[in-house]
N, C-alpha and C positions, 0 to 999 in steps of 0.2 A: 443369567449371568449378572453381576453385580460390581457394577464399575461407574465413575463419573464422568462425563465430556462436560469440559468449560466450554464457552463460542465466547472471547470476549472482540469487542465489536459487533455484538449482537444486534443494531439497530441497524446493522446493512440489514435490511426485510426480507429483501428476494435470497440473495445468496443464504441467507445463516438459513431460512425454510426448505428451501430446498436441499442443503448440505442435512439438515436435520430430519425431514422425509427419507434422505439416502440412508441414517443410518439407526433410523428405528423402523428401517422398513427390513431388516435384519430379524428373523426370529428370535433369536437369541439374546438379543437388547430389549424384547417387551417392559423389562424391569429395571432397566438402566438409573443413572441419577444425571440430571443434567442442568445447567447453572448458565444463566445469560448475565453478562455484566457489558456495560457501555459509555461512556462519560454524558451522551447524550439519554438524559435518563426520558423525554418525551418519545424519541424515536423505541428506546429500550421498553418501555410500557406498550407501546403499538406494536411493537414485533413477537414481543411476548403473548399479548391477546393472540395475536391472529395463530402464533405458534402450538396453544395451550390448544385453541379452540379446533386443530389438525389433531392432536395429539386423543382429544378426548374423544374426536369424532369415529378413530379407530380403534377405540374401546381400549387404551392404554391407562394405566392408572399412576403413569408418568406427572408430578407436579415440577414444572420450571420453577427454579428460584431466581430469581431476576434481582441483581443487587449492581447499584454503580460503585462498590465495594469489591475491586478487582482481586483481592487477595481473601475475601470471602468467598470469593465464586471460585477462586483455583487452589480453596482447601479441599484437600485429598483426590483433586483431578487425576485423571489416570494419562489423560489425552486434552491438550488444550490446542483448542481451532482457533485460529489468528485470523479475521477478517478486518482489522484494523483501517483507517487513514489518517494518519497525524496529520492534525490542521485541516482536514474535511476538507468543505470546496475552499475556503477561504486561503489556504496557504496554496493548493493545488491551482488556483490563479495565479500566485507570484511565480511559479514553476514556470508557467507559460507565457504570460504577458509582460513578463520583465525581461527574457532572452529574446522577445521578439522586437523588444528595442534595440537589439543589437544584430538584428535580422538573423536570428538562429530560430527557424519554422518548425517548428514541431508539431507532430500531428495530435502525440499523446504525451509524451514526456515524462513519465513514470519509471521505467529502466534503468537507462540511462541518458543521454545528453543533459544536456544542462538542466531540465527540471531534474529527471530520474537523479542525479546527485543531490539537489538538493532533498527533494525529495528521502534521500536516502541521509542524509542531516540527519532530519526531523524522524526519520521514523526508529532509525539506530537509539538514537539517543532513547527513546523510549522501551525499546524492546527489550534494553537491556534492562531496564529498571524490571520489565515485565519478566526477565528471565531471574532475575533477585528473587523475585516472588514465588516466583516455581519451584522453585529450590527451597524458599524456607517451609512453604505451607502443601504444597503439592505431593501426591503420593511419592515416595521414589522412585526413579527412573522413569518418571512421566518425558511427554513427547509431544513435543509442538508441531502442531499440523497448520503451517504458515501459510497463507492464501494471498498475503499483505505483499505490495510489490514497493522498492524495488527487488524483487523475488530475492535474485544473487546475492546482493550485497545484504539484505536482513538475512536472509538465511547463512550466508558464511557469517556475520556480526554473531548470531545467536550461538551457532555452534564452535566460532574458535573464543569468541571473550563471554557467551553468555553464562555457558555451562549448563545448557539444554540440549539434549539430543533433540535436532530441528528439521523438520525434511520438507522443502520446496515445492509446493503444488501447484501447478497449470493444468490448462485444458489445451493449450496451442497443438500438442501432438494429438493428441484426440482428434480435436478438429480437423487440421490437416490431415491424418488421415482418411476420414469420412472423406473431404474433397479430394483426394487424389483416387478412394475408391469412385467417386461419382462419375469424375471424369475418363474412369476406365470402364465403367458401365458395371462395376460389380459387388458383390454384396459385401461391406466392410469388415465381416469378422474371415471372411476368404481372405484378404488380401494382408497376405503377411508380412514385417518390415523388422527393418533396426535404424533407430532413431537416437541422434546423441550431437551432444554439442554443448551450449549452454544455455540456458532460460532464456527465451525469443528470437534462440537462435543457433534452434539444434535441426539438425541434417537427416535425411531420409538416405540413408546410406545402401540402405537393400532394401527391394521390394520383388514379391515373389505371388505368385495367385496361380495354388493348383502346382505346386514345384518349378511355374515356369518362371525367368527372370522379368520384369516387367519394368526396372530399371530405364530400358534403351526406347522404351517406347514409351518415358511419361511428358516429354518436352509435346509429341505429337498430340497426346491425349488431352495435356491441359490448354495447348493452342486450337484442338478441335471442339472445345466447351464454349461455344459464343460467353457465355455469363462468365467465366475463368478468365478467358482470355480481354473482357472487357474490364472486368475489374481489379484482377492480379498483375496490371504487365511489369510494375518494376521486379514482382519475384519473380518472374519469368525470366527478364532479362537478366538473373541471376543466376537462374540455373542454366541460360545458353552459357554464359563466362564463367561459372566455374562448377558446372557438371552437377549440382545438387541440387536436391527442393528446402526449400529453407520452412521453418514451421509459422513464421507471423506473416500476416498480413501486409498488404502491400505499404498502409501506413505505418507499422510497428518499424517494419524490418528497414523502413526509409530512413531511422531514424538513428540507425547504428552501423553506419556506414557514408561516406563523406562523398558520393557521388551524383545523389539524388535531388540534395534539396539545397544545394548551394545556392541559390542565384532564382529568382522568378521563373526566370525564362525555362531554366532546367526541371524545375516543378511542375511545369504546363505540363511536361509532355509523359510526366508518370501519375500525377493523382487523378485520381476518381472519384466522381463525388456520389456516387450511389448510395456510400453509406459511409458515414465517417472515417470508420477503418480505412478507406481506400486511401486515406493519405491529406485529409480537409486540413486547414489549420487551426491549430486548435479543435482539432473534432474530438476525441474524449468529454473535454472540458465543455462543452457545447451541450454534448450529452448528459454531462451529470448535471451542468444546470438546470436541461429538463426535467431531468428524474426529481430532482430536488421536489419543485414543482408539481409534479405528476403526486407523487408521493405524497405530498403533503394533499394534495384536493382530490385523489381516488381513495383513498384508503376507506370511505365509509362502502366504497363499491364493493373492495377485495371482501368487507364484512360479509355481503351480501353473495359472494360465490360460494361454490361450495370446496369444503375441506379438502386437503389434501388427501389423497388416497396411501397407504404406506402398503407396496407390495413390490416383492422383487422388480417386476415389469417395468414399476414405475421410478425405478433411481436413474440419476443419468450418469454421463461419463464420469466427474470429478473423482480424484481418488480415492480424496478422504474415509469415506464411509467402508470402501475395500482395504484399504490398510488396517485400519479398528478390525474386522471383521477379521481377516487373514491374521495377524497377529490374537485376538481370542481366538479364534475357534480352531487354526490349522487350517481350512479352507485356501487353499494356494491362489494369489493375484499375481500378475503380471501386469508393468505397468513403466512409464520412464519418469522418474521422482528427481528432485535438486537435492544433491548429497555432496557433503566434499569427497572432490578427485579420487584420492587414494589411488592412484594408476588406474581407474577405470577407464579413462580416455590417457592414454601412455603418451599423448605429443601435447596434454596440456599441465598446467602445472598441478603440484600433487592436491595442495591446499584450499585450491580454488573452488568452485561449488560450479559441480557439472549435471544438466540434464541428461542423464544416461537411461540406458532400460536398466528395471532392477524385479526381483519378482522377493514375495513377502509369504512366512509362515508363521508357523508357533513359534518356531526358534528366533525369528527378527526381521531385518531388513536386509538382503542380500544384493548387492550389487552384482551386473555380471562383466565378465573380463571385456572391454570393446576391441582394446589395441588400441591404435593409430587412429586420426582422422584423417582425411583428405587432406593432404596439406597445404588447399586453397581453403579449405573449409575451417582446419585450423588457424589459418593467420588469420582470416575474417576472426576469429574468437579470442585470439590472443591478443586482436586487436580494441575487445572492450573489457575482457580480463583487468587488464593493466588500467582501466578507468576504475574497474567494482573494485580493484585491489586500493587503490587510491582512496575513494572514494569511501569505502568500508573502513580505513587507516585511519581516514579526516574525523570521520564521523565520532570513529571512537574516542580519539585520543582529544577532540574538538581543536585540530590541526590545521588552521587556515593557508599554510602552507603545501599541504598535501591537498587540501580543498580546489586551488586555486591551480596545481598542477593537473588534479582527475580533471578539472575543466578545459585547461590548455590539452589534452592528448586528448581531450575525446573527439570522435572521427570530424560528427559534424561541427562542431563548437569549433576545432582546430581550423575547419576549412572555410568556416566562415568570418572568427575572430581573432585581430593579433592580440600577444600580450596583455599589451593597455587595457585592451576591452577590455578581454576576461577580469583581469584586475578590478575595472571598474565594476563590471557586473557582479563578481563574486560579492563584493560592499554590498550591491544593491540587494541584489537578494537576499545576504543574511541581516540586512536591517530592516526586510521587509516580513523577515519569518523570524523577528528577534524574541517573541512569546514560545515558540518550539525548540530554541537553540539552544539550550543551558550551557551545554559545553562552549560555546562562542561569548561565554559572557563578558571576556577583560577586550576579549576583539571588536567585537558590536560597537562601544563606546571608540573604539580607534575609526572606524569606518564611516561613522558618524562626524567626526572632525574632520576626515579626509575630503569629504564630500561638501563639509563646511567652508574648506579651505585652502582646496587644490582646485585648479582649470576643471573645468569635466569637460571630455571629451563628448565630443557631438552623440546625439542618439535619432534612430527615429521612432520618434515621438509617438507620429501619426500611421505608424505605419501596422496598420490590422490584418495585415498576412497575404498571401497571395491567395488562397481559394478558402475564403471565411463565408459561414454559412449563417443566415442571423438563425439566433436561440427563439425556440417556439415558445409562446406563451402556455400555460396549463391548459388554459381554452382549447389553446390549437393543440396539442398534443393530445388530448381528450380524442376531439375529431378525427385525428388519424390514430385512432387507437392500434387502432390493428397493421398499420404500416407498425409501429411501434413496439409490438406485442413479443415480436423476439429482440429488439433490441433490452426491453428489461428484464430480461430473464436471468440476467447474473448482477443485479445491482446489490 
């Protein structure tokens, strides 16, 4: 077969290698054509090497073209993978260390709360230039396979103002899966489900192993896992109050909902510090400082391992490579994708971009009917909709008004900040990400005055979170390589 995949953001190392293993480990793509492009051209030279030198080791005759010329690398793309971060670590700091002057604790902030919007600023405004491009130079009907978070809101950005067909990728239902089989003691492809809701925070609605229902027994299950039960309790205490297992993490899922992390004291009693996910402050951010680090002072290591192996056995969950594959070949996937609504979830709105199951062939991407949610499970969702709806509206139209309202409604932001705050915050942060914002450009200079020449309102200053972890040096993360070794497997 004879087709191209772009990867632009190609100097993520770990991710774009392994997404790239996944989908030339496909027989049928031995002869594919494939294109790295990145604005960091040192990381895009390194990732390349290490990717060529996989590529040759499996006797492919595959050459990467690697250009920081993104409209050269998505000429005549059939399929372009989005691993993007607008503004790397440098903007993904003001995400989290500026709301925490206003004591909004985020664990990750990517989503939603107050980074995940800005966040969602910075990367709309890009994507869309990125979706210009596809349309002028890209095959026809090419298909962006977005990995870039905040999932929702780029993926609905892409698809209602980009004019690319854009479909939403996670791993959170994978995973969760795997731990709800573990905790029931059975093998993961037994245990069958339906999973839906929206991007970090879609619902295990049915679960079955063997015809039987397994539903009524997973509260028992995941409280009978010492290791679940020590590190998951705020989702737990989610699914005793409203009946469902949610798919993120106990950090992720703390962060889109206003009950958990308001207040210090409330914090003690749900984070986990085992491993950042469990809810750290700032623990994302903590992380990719390492990696940075790691990254930069192991790479003559990774020279020294050996090759990737390209063989069925060896791809993992991600979808990517199964959608490519299902659309060529016919080979039927099944899978739960970020697509807009279109009544696949009938109690959420049509427009919206919902994680649904959906199963993929020759003919395309098929959503299937869900119905209804829970409709605890739906207000949970309706209740960060109406942020990504905001939020997604700000971004495009560079709307500091709708900016400052996705900030006021969002769960936690609302129950920790009044008005004023947000107000003041919203200034801070877009003067602080004024190199990513183009669309804020007559506003930035107004925000700038403001803060010249209004009171500002108290902040704390000092204040470095309730369970901050200090960042390892490269030395120290060397050292505990191997504590490590799964945490960068999706960098």
């Amino acid at each position: 077969m004879a087709f191209k995949v772009a990867f632009i953001g190609a100097g993520s190392l770990t991710f774009t290698r392994n997404l790239l293993r996944d989908i030339l480990s496909v027989p049928e793509f031995s002869g594919i054509e494939i294109a790295f492009t990145d604005i960091n051209e040192e990381n895009l030279v390194m990732s390349t090497a290490i990717c060529q030198r996989d590529i040759d080791a499996n006797g492919l005759a595959i050459k990467i073209k690697a250009t920081t010329d993104r409209r050269a690398a998505f000429k005549n793309a059939k399929y372009i993978v989005n691993c993007v971060r607008i503004g790397m670590l440098e903007g993904f700091e003001t995400d989290v260390e500026i709301p925490l002057q206003y004591g909004v604790d985020q664990c990750v902030g990517d989503t939603i709360c107050a980074g995940g919007i800005m966040y969602a600023q910075r990367g709309i405004a890009a994507m869309l230039e990125f979706c210009k491009d596809i349309r002028d130079v890209a095959a026809p009907n090419a298909i962006m396979l977005n990995y870039a978070n905040p999932n929702a809101m780029v993926t609905w950005a892409c698809n209602q103002y980009g004019g690319v067909f854009t479909i939403g990728l996670c791993h959170g239902v994978q995973h969760t899966h795997a731990l709800i089989a573990r905790a029931f003691g059975v093998p993961v492809d037994e245990l069958e489900y339906i999973c839906a809701g929206i991007n970090h925070m879609t619902w295990f609605t049915q679960l079955t192993h063997k015809g039987k229902d397994m539903l009524p027994g997973l509260l028992e299950a995941l409280e009978g896992n010492e290791e679940i039960r020590r590190t998951q309790p705020l989702r737990i205490d989610v699914l005793k109050r409203f009946g469902y297992f949610c798919t993120e993490g106990n950090g992720h899922l703390s962060e889109y909902i206003p009950w958990y992390r308001r207040t210090p004291e409330e914090m003690k009693n749900w984070v986990n510090l085992d491993r950042w996910g469990g809810g750290e402050t700032g623990g994302y951010l903590r992380e990719c400082r390492e990696q940075r680090g790691w990254f930069t002072t192991d790479y003559p290591r990774l020279l020294k391992e050996a090759p990737k192996t390209y063989a069925p056995e060896a791809r993992d969950v991600e979808h990517g490579s199964y959608i490519i594959e299902s659309l060529e070949t016919g080979r039927l996937y099944r899978g739960c994708f970020n697509l807009v609504n279109n009544s696949a979830i009938s109690n959420l709105p049509d427009d919206c971009v919902v994680e649904s199951p959906c199963y993929v062939d020759a003919t395309g991407v098929h959503q299937a009917q869900i119905g209804p949610l829970p409709l605890g499970c739906a207000a949970m969702c309706l209740s960060n909709i109406s942020v990504q709806r905001l939020g997604t509206e700000a971004a495009v139209h560079g709307d500091i008004a709708l900016l400052r309202q996705a900030m006021l409604m969002d769960p936690l932001v609302g129950a920790v900040c009044n008005p004023p705050q947000v107000w003041q915050m919203v200034d801070d942060m877009l003067i602080a990400g004024e190199i990513w914002l183009p669309q804020y450009n007559s506003d930035i200079p107004a925000a700038k005055a403001r803060r010249r020449t209004q009171p500002r309102l108290p902040t704390h200053d000092n204040f470095t979170g309730v369970a901050r972890i200090d960042v390892q040096s490269a030395d120290q993360v060397r050292e505990n390589r191997a504590e490590h070794a799964e945490k960068f497997k999706n960098i």
